[in-house]
N, C-alpha and C positions, 0 to 999 in steps of 0.2 A: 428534546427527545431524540435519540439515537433511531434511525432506519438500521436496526440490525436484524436480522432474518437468522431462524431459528432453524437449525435443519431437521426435516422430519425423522425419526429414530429408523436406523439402517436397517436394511437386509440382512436375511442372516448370512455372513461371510465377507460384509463392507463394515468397515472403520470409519468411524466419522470422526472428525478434530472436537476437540472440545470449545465449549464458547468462549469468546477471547473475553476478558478482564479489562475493562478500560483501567488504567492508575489515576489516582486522585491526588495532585500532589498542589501545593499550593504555589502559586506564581509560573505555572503550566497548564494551558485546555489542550486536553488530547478529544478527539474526535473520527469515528470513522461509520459512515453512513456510505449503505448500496442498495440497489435497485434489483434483485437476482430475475433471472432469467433460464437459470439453472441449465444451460446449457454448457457453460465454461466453468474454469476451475479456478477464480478468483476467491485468494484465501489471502487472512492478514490474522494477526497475530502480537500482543505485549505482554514484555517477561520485566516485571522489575527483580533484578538480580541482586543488588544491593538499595542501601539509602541513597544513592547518589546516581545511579544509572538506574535509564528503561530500553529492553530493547523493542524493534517493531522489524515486522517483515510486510509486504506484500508481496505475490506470489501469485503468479497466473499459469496454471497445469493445462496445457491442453490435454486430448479427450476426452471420453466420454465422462458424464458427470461421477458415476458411481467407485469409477476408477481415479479421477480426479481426488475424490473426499480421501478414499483411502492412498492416495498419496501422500495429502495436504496432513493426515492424523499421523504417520509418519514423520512427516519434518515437524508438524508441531513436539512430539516427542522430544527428536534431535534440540530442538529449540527452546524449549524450556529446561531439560535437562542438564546440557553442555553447555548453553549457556550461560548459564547460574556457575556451574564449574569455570571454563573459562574465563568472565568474565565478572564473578564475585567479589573476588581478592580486592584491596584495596589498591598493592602496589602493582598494578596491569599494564601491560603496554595495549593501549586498547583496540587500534589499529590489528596489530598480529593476532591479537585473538579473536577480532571480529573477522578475519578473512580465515583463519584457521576454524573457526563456525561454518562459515559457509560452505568451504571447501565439503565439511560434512552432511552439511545440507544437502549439498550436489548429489555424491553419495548413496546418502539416504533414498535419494529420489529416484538414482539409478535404480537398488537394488528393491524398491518397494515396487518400479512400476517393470521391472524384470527384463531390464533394456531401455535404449535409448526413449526419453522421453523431454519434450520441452517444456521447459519449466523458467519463463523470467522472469527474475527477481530482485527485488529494493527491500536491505537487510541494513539498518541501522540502530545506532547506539548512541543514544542521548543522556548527557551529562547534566544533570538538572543546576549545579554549583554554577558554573561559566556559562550554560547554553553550548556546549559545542555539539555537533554532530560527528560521528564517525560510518560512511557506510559506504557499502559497496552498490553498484548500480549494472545488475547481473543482466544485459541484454534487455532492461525493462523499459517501460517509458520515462523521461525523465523528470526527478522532482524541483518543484518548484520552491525558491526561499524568494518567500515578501517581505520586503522591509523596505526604510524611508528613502533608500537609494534606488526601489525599482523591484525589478523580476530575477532572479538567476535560474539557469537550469543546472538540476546535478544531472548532467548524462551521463549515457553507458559508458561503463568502462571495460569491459569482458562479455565475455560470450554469456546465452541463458546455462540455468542450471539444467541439468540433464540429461547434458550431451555429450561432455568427457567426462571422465573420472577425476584425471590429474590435473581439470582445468584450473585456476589461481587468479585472484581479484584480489589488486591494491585498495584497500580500505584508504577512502578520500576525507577530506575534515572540513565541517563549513563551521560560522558559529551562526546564534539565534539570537539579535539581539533583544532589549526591551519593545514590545508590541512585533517582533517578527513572528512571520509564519514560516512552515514548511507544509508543502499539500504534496500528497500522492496522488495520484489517478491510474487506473487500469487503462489498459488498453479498450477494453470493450466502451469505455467512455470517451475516449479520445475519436475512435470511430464509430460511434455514431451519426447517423447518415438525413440527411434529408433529399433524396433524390439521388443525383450525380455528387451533392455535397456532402466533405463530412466537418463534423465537430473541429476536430483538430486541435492540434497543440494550442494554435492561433485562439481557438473558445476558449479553451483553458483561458490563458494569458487574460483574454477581455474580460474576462469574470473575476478575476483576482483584481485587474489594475480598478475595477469601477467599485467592486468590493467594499466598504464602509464597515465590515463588520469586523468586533475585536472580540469574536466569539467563535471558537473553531467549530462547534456543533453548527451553527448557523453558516457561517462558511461553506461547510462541508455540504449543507442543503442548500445553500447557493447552487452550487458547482453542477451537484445533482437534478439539481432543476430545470437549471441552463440548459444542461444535453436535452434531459426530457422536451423541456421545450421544441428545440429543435429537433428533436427526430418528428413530435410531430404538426408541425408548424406548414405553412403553404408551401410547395414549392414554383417554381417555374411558370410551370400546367395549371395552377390552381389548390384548392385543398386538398388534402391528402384524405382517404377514405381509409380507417380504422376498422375492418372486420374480424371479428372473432373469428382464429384459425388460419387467418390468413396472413400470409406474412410479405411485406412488400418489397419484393426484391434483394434483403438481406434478414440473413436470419437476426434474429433477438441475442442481444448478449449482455452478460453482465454488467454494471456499474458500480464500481467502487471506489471511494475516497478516503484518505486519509488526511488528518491536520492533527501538528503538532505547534500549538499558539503562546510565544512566553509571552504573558504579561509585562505590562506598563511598566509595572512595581518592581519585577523579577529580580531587577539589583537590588533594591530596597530586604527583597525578601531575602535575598543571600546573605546582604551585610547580617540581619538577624538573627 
Protein backbone atom coordinates (compact mmCIF):
# COMPACT_ATOMS: atom_id res chain seq x y z
CA UNK A 1 0.00 0.00 0.00
CA UNK A 2 1.30 3.45 -1.34
CA UNK A 3 1.50 6.49 1.63
CA UNK A 4 0.18 8.77 -1.15
CA UNK A 5 -1.79 11.88 0.13
CA UNK A 6 -4.52 13.27 -1.76
CA UNK A 7 -4.61 17.07 -1.96
CA UNK A 8 -7.64 18.60 -0.88
CA UNK A 9 -9.50 20.32 -4.16
CA UNK A 10 -8.00 24.03 -4.39
CA UNK A 11 -9.12 27.55 -3.91
CA UNK A 12 -10.41 29.28 -6.30
CA UNK A 13 -7.40 30.74 -8.13
CA UNK A 14 -4.55 27.74 -7.01
CA UNK A 15 -3.63 24.91 -9.33
CA UNK A 16 -3.17 21.94 -7.95
CA UNK A 17 -0.79 19.06 -10.02
CA UNK A 18 -2.59 16.29 -10.92
CA UNK A 19 -2.17 12.73 -8.97
CA UNK A 20 0.92 11.10 -10.26
CA UNK A 21 0.38 7.43 -11.97
CA UNK A 22 2.71 4.97 -10.56
CA UNK A 23 3.73 2.61 -14.28
CA UNK A 24 3.25 -0.93 -13.85
CA UNK A 25 5.75 -2.64 -15.88
CA UNK A 26 7.13 -6.05 -15.43
CA UNK A 27 10.74 -6.68 -14.08
CA UNK A 28 10.51 -3.03 -12.34
CA UNK A 29 8.83 -1.80 -8.62
CA UNK A 30 8.36 1.73 -8.82
CA UNK A 31 7.46 3.08 -5.48
CA UNK A 32 6.97 6.45 -3.88
CA UNK A 33 5.49 6.96 -0.19
CA UNK A 34 5.32 10.57 2.13
CA UNK A 35 4.41 11.72 5.16
CA UNK A 36 2.91 15.55 4.32
CA UNK A 37 3.06 18.14 6.52
CA UNK A 38 1.98 20.41 4.07
CA UNK A 39 4.15 22.97 4.89
CA UNK A 40 6.87 22.52 1.88
CA UNK A 41 6.49 21.85 -1.64
CA UNK A 42 7.69 18.36 -2.08
CA UNK A 43 6.20 17.19 -5.56
CA UNK A 44 7.10 13.99 -7.65
CA UNK A 45 5.95 12.98 -10.71
CA UNK A 46 5.97 9.62 -13.74
CA UNK A 47 5.49 10.17 -17.39
CA UNK A 48 5.93 6.79 -19.40
CA UNK A 49 6.59 8.51 -22.82
CA UNK A 50 7.16 5.41 -24.73
CA UNK A 51 7.35 1.36 -24.26
CA UNK A 52 10.77 1.52 -23.23
CA UNK A 53 11.24 4.70 -21.03
CA UNK A 54 9.67 6.30 -17.66
CA UNK A 55 10.35 9.63 -16.54
CA UNK A 56 10.30 10.60 -12.68
CA UNK A 57 11.01 14.13 -10.96
CA UNK A 58 11.17 14.90 -7.44
CA UNK A 59 10.94 18.61 -6.77
CA UNK A 60 10.93 20.55 -3.54
CA UNK A 61 9.37 24.32 -4.13
CA UNK A 62 9.99 26.37 -1.37
CA UNK A 63 7.16 28.63 0.11
CA UNK A 64 4.12 28.96 1.03
CA UNK A 65 2.10 25.81 0.44
CA UNK A 66 -0.64 27.19 -2.01
CA UNK A 67 1.93 28.80 -4.10
CA UNK A 68 3.98 25.80 -4.01
CA UNK A 69 1.00 23.52 -5.59
CA UNK A 70 0.57 25.87 -8.25
CA UNK A 71 3.97 25.89 -9.18
CA UNK A 72 4.44 22.11 -8.83
CA UNK A 73 0.90 22.04 -11.60
CA UNK A 74 2.89 24.02 -13.73
CA UNK A 75 6.09 22.03 -14.27
CA UNK A 76 3.90 18.84 -14.02
CA UNK A 77 2.42 20.45 -17.33
CA UNK A 78 5.85 21.13 -18.77
CA UNK A 79 6.64 17.43 -17.86
CA UNK A 80 4.21 15.45 -19.14
CA UNK A 81 3.77 17.24 -22.11
CA UNK A 82 7.51 17.95 -23.47
CA UNK A 83 8.35 15.25 -22.28
CA UNK A 84 6.53 12.76 -24.35
CA UNK A 85 7.72 15.25 -27.28
CA UNK A 86 11.16 15.28 -26.49
CA UNK A 87 11.66 12.12 -25.31
CA UNK A 88 9.07 9.81 -27.28
CA UNK A 89 11.07 9.22 -30.59
CA UNK A 90 12.74 6.16 -30.52
CA UNK A 91 15.99 7.45 -32.25
CA UNK A 92 16.92 10.09 -28.89
CA UNK A 93 19.87 11.21 -27.60
CA UNK A 94 18.47 10.86 -24.26
CA UNK A 95 20.92 12.75 -22.30
CA UNK A 96 20.24 16.27 -24.55
CA UNK A 97 16.76 16.00 -24.10
CA UNK A 98 16.60 15.25 -20.61
CA UNK A 99 18.54 18.47 -19.81
CA UNK A 100 16.77 20.40 -22.58
CA UNK A 101 13.54 19.24 -20.27
CA UNK A 102 14.70 20.67 -17.47
CA UNK A 103 16.24 23.53 -18.71
CA UNK A 104 12.12 24.17 -19.26
CA UNK A 105 11.26 23.13 -16.16
CA UNK A 106 13.51 25.81 -14.74
CA UNK A 107 11.69 28.17 -16.74
CA UNK A 108 8.36 27.12 -16.14
CA UNK A 109 9.02 27.69 -12.59
CA UNK A 110 10.34 31.08 -13.08
CA UNK A 111 7.71 32.42 -14.88
CA UNK A 112 4.76 30.50 -12.89
CA UNK A 113 6.12 31.80 -9.46
CA UNK A 114 6.77 35.35 -11.17
CA UNK A 115 10.49 35.54 -9.99
CA UNK A 116 13.25 34.10 -8.51
CA UNK A 117 12.00 30.97 -6.72
CA UNK A 118 14.01 27.78 -5.25
CA UNK A 119 13.08 24.88 -6.58
CA UNK A 120 15.65 21.49 -6.11
CA UNK A 121 15.33 18.98 -8.26
CA UNK A 122 16.10 15.11 -9.29
CA UNK A 123 14.71 14.61 -13.05
CA UNK A 124 15.46 11.31 -14.48
CA UNK A 125 14.83 8.93 -17.37
CA UNK A 126 14.76 5.21 -16.91
CA UNK A 127 15.22 2.80 -19.69
CA UNK A 128 13.34 -0.27 -18.80
CA UNK A 129 15.44 -2.56 -21.85
CA UNK A 130 19.17 -2.18 -20.13
CA UNK A 131 18.13 -0.56 -16.70
CA UNK A 132 20.01 2.56 -17.37
CA UNK A 133 19.34 5.91 -15.79
CA UNK A 134 19.80 9.29 -17.36
CA UNK A 135 19.34 12.34 -14.97
CA UNK A 136 20.15 15.43 -13.66
CA UNK A 137 20.59 16.23 -10.04
CA UNK A 138 19.40 20.12 -9.86
CA UNK A 139 20.92 21.28 -6.36
CA UNK A 140 18.77 18.32 -4.75
CA UNK A 141 19.71 15.88 -2.30
CA UNK A 142 21.53 13.04 -3.48
CA UNK A 143 20.12 9.67 -4.98
CA UNK A 144 21.09 6.61 -3.76
CA UNK A 145 21.90 3.29 -6.23
CA UNK A 146 21.80 -0.19 -4.00
CA UNK A 147 23.16 -2.95 -5.46
CA UNK A 148 25.70 -6.01 -4.61
CA UNK A 149 28.83 -3.71 -4.68
CA UNK A 150 27.29 -1.31 -1.91
CA UNK A 151 25.79 2.39 -1.69
CA UNK A 152 26.50 5.24 -4.65
CA UNK A 153 25.48 8.65 -4.37
CA UNK A 154 24.25 10.50 -7.59
CA UNK A 155 25.02 14.04 -6.40
CA UNK A 156 24.40 17.56 -7.28
CA UNK A 157 25.62 18.52 -10.31
CA UNK A 158 24.12 22.27 -10.93
CA UNK A 159 22.45 24.70 -9.25
CA UNK A 160 18.34 24.35 -7.98
CA UNK A 161 15.73 25.22 -10.51
CA UNK A 162 14.46 28.59 -10.17
CA UNK A 163 17.01 30.70 -9.93
CA UNK A 164 18.43 31.42 -13.39
CA UNK A 165 16.85 31.20 -16.45
CA UNK A 166 19.91 30.17 -18.65
CA UNK A 167 21.08 27.91 -15.98
CA UNK A 168 22.32 24.10 -17.88
CA UNK A 169 22.54 20.63 -16.15
CA UNK A 170 24.67 17.62 -17.77
CA UNK A 171 22.43 14.79 -17.80
CA UNK A 172 24.66 11.99 -15.77
CA UNK A 173 23.97 8.01 -16.60
CA UNK A 174 24.08 5.15 -13.90
CA UNK A 175 22.76 1.69 -14.97
CA UNK A 176 20.37 -0.57 -12.49
CA UNK A 177 21.41 -3.80 -12.36
CA UNK A 178 19.36 -7.19 -11.49
CA UNK A 179 17.90 -6.80 -7.84
CA UNK A 180 19.37 -2.96 -7.80
CA UNK A 181 17.63 0.02 -6.30
CA UNK A 182 17.62 3.59 -6.88
CA UNK A 183 15.87 5.70 -3.68
CA UNK A 184 14.99 9.42 -3.63
CA UNK A 185 14.64 11.31 -0.44
CA UNK A 186 13.53 14.84 0.10
CA UNK A 187 15.26 16.96 1.93
CA UNK A 188 12.53 17.56 4.76
CA UNK A 189 13.47 13.72 5.35
CA UNK A 190 17.07 13.87 5.48
CA UNK A 191 16.58 16.62 8.17
CA UNK A 192 14.68 15.44 10.43
CA UNK A 193 15.63 16.17 13.76
CA UNK A 194 15.84 14.54 17.21
CA UNK A 195 17.03 17.14 19.45
CA UNK A 196 20.62 18.75 18.36
CA UNK A 197 20.51 15.64 15.91
CA UNK A 198 19.48 15.11 12.50
CA UNK A 199 18.42 12.09 10.34
CA UNK A 200 21.12 12.68 7.81
CA UNK A 201 22.35 11.27 4.72
CA UNK A 202 24.32 8.88 7.39
CA UNK A 203 20.13 7.51 8.23
CA UNK A 204 19.54 7.14 4.85
CA UNK A 205 22.65 5.04 4.05
CA UNK A 206 21.88 2.63 7.55
CA UNK A 207 18.52 1.95 6.35
CA UNK A 208 19.43 0.86 2.90
CA UNK A 209 22.69 -1.23 3.82
CA UNK A 210 20.46 -3.20 6.82
CA UNK A 211 17.57 -3.23 4.34
CA UNK A 212 16.54 -7.12 3.22
CA UNK A 213 13.70 -5.92 1.35
CA UNK A 214 13.37 -6.63 -2.67
CA UNK A 215 10.16 -4.78 -2.60
CA UNK A 216 10.48 -0.88 -3.36
CA UNK A 217 6.86 -0.07 -1.76
CA UNK A 218 8.20 -1.76 1.45
CA UNK A 219 11.64 -0.08 1.03
CA UNK A 220 10.19 3.14 0.63
CA UNK A 221 8.19 2.47 4.08
CA UNK A 222 11.40 1.46 5.51
CA UNK A 223 13.07 4.67 4.86
CA UNK A 224 9.79 6.59 6.06
CA UNK A 225 9.71 4.99 9.22
CA UNK A 226 13.09 5.20 10.08
CA UNK A 227 12.99 9.13 10.24
CA UNK A 228 9.57 8.91 11.90
CA UNK A 229 11.15 6.98 14.18
CA UNK A 230 13.78 9.15 14.99
CA UNK A 231 12.11 12.47 15.13
CA UNK A 232 10.32 10.91 17.75
CA UNK A 233 12.53 8.62 19.68
CA UNK A 234 14.37 9.85 23.23
CA UNK A 235 16.83 12.11 23.13
CA UNK A 236 19.74 13.23 25.45
CA UNK A 237 17.25 14.77 28.16
CA UNK A 238 15.04 11.92 28.21
CA UNK A 239 11.58 11.40 26.21
CA UNK A 240 10.56 13.64 23.96
CA UNK A 241 6.84 15.12 24.93
CA UNK A 242 4.48 15.17 21.60
CA UNK A 243 1.81 17.98 22.08
CA UNK A 244 -0.89 18.84 19.75
CA UNK A 245 0.07 22.22 18.40
CA UNK A 246 3.13 22.30 19.66
CA UNK A 247 6.06 22.17 17.76
CA UNK A 248 9.47 21.21 19.26
CA UNK A 249 11.91 23.57 18.31
CA UNK A 250 11.73 22.76 14.35
CA UNK A 251 8.95 23.13 12.47
CA UNK A 252 7.26 20.00 10.65
CA UNK A 253 8.25 19.14 7.22
CA UNK A 254 7.69 17.03 4.54
CA UNK A 255 8.76 13.38 3.82
CA UNK A 256 9.17 11.89 0.79
CA UNK A 257 10.56 8.87 -0.94
CA UNK A 258 10.99 7.54 -4.04
CA UNK A 259 12.26 3.84 -5.29
CA UNK A 260 12.85 2.58 -8.47
CA UNK A 261 13.62 -1.63 -7.81
CA UNK A 262 14.80 -3.88 -11.12
CA UNK A 263 14.17 -7.17 -10.31
CA UNK A 264 16.05 -10.38 -9.98
CA UNK A 265 14.61 -11.64 -13.32
CA UNK A 266 15.04 -8.10 -15.20
CA UNK A 267 17.47 -9.80 -17.68
CA UNK A 268 15.45 -12.70 -18.05
CA UNK A 269 12.63 -10.43 -18.68
CA UNK A 270 14.34 -8.44 -21.47
CA UNK A 271 15.85 -11.40 -23.12
CA UNK A 272 11.76 -12.24 -23.57
Amino acid sequence: MNFIHRTPPSSQGVRNPLPPVLPARAGLGISACYRTARVGGDFYDFVEVNETRVLFILLDIAGKKEEALNIAAAAQAVLRERGQELLGGEDVNVADALTDLLLEINRTIIAAAEGVRCAPAFLGCYEWEYGLIHYCNAGHTPGFVRDDSGLTLLESNGLPLGLFSHATHDAQVCALGPGAALVLVSKGLVEARNGRHEFGIEGVKQVLRNSISSDANKLCSELLHAAENFERGPTHFGPQLHVPGFRNNHEPNDHTVLALMRAFSALMAAAD
